[in-house]
Every structure is written in C-alpha cells, then in structure tokens.
C-alpha positions as CSV (number, residue, x, y, z in Angstrom):
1,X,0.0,0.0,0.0
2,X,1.0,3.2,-1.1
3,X,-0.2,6.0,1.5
4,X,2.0,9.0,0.0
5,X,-0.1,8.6,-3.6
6,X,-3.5,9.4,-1.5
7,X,-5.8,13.0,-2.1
8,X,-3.9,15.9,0.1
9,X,-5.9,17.1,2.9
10,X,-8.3,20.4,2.1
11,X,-5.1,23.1,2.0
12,X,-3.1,20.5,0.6
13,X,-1.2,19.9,3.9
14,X,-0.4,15.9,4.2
15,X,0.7,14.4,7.3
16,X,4.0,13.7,8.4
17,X,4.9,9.7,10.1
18,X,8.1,7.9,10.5
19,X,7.8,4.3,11.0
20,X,10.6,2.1,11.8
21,X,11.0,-1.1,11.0
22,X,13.2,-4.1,12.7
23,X,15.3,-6.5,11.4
24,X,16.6,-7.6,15.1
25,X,14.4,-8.2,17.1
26,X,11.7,-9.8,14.9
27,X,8.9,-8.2,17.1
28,X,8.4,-4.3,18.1
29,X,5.4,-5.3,20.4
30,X,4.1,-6.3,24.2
31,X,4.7,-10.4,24.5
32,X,2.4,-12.2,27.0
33,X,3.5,-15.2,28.7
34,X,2.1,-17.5,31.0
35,X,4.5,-18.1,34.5
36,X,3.2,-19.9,37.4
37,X,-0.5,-19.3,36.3
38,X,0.2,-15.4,36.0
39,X,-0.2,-13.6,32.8
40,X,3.4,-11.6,31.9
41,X,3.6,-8.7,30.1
42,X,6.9,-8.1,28.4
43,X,7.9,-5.0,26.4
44,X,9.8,-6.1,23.4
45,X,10.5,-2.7,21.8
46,X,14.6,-1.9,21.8
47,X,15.7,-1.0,18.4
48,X,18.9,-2.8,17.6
49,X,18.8,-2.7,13.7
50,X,16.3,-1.7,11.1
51,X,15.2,1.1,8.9
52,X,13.7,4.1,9.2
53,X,11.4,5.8,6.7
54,X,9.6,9.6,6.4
55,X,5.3,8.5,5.1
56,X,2.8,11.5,4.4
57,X,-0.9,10.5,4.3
58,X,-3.7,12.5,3.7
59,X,-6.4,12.4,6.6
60,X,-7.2,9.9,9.3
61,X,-8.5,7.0,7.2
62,X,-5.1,6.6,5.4
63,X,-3.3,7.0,8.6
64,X,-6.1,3.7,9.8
65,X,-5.1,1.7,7.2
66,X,-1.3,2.4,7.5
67,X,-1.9,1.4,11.0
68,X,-3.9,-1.7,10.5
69,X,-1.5,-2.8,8.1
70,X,1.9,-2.7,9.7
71,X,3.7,-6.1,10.3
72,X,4.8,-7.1,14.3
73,X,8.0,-6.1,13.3
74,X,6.8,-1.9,12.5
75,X,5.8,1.1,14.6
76,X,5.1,5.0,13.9
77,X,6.8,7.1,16.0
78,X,6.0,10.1,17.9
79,X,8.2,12.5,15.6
80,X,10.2,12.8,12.5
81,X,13.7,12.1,11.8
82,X,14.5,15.5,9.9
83,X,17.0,15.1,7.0
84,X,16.6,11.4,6.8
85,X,13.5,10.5,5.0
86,X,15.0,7.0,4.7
87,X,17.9,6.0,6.9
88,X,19.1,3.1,8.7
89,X,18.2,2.8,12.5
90,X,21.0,1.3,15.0
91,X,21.1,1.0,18.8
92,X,23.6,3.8,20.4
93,X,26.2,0.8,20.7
94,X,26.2,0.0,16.7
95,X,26.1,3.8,15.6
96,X,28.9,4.6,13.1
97,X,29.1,8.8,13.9
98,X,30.4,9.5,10.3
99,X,27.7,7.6,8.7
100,X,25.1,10.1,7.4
101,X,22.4,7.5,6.6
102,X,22.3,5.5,10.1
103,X,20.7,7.1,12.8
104,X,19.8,6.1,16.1
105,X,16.5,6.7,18.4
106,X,17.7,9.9,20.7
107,X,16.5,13.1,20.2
108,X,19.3,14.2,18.2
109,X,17.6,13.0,15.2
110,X,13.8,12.5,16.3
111,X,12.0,15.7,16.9
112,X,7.7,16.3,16.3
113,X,7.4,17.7,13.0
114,X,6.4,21.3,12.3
115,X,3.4,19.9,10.3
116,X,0.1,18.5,11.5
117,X,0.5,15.2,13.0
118,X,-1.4,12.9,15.0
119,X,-1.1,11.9,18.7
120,X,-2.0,9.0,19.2
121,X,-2.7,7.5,23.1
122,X,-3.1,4.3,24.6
123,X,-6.0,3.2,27.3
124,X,-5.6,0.0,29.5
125,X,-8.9,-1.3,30.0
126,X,-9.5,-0.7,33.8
127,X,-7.9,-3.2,36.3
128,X,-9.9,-5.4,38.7
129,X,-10.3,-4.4,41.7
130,X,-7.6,-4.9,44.6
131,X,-8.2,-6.9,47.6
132,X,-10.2,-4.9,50.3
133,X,-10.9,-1.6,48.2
134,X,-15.0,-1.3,47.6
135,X,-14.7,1.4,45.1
136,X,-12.6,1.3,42.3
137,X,-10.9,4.0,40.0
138,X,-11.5,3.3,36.1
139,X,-7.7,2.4,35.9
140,X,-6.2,2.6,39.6
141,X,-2.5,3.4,39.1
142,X,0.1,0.2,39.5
C-alpha cells in the first residue's frame, strides 16, 4: 500500500509519520506469557537494527489503514527524523558517527514535526479491583 499517492488534505497539507522497521528483534510489540499461572507482560521494543522511513498520508482513514496494516515487526513514531526520509536505525552501541544515513532513536535525530500530525494514546482497559478496596478507580495506578 501506497499512503503517500493518497488526495492531500483540504489546503493541501499531508501528514507527516516515520515508522521504523526491525530487522533484530523480529517483534516491536508487548509479549504475553504464562508463569506460574500469572499472565506476563513483556515489552519487546529496543531498536537494535532496522530502517527508518519519512510517510505523508492524507487524513485519518489513510493513517487507519497504515496502522492496520503494519507487520509485528513496525511502529510509527511520535516525531520525525529531519533530514533522513529514509535512513538506517542502529542502537547507540552500533552507531557509526560519520555515517550520514544510520541514525539512532535519541533526540538528536527525532524531533515532532512542524506539520500537522497525529497523537495517538493508549487506554488500559481498567484493572480489577484490589483486595479490600469497595470502590474502584476506572484504571487505579500500579
């Protein structure tokens, strides 16, 4: 799919998205596991090799199906890499600093782009409630 090739936004403004995708690890994601009859969440999300590209879409139902359709292995970030609109993305121990075309995840190359964007935000469904409490908070802090 093809999100840059989409009908600008009324002004003609598109929006700005950098996704990255991994090569190592396989999976940019949350794992579940079962241990001792508890359910484990595990963040998989370092970034030790992959690529890094600059997408425009037009309005919120390209941005859906971009999101719908990235593999385990993709996410969009929360800002722009400015001067790389395709680059390769290293962890801080694999950076080469005279290579103009591998970045890494710091703020020295991500920054929120001076265009519109989209924030995106994440909701837990609430938590059960804990032993003794009779009311309960919609999502009760950890």
């Amino acid at each position: 799919m093809d999100v840059t090739k989409q009908a600008k936004q009324p002004g003609g403004t598109e929006i700005a998205i950098y996704r990255i995708t991994l090569k190592r690890p396989g999976i940019l994601t949350k794992r579940f596991d079962l241990q001792d009859g508890n359910l484990r969440k595990t963040s998989i999300a370092q970034v030790s090799d992959g690529t890094g590209d600059l997408l425009k879409v037009a309005d919120l139902s390209a941005f859906s199906d971009l999101f719908e359709s990235l593999p385990p292995n993709a996410a969009l970030t929360y800002g722009i890499a400015p001067g790389h609109p395709a680059a390769r993305l290293v962890s801080q121990a694999k950076a080469k600093p005279n290579d103009p075309q591998t970045i890494t995840r710091p703020r020295r190359y991500f920054q929120l782009a001076p265009l519109p964007g989209i924030l995106m935000l994440d909701s837990d469904p609430p938590k059960p409630l804990r032993s003794g409490s009779e009311k309960a908070h919609p999502n009760p802090p950890n």
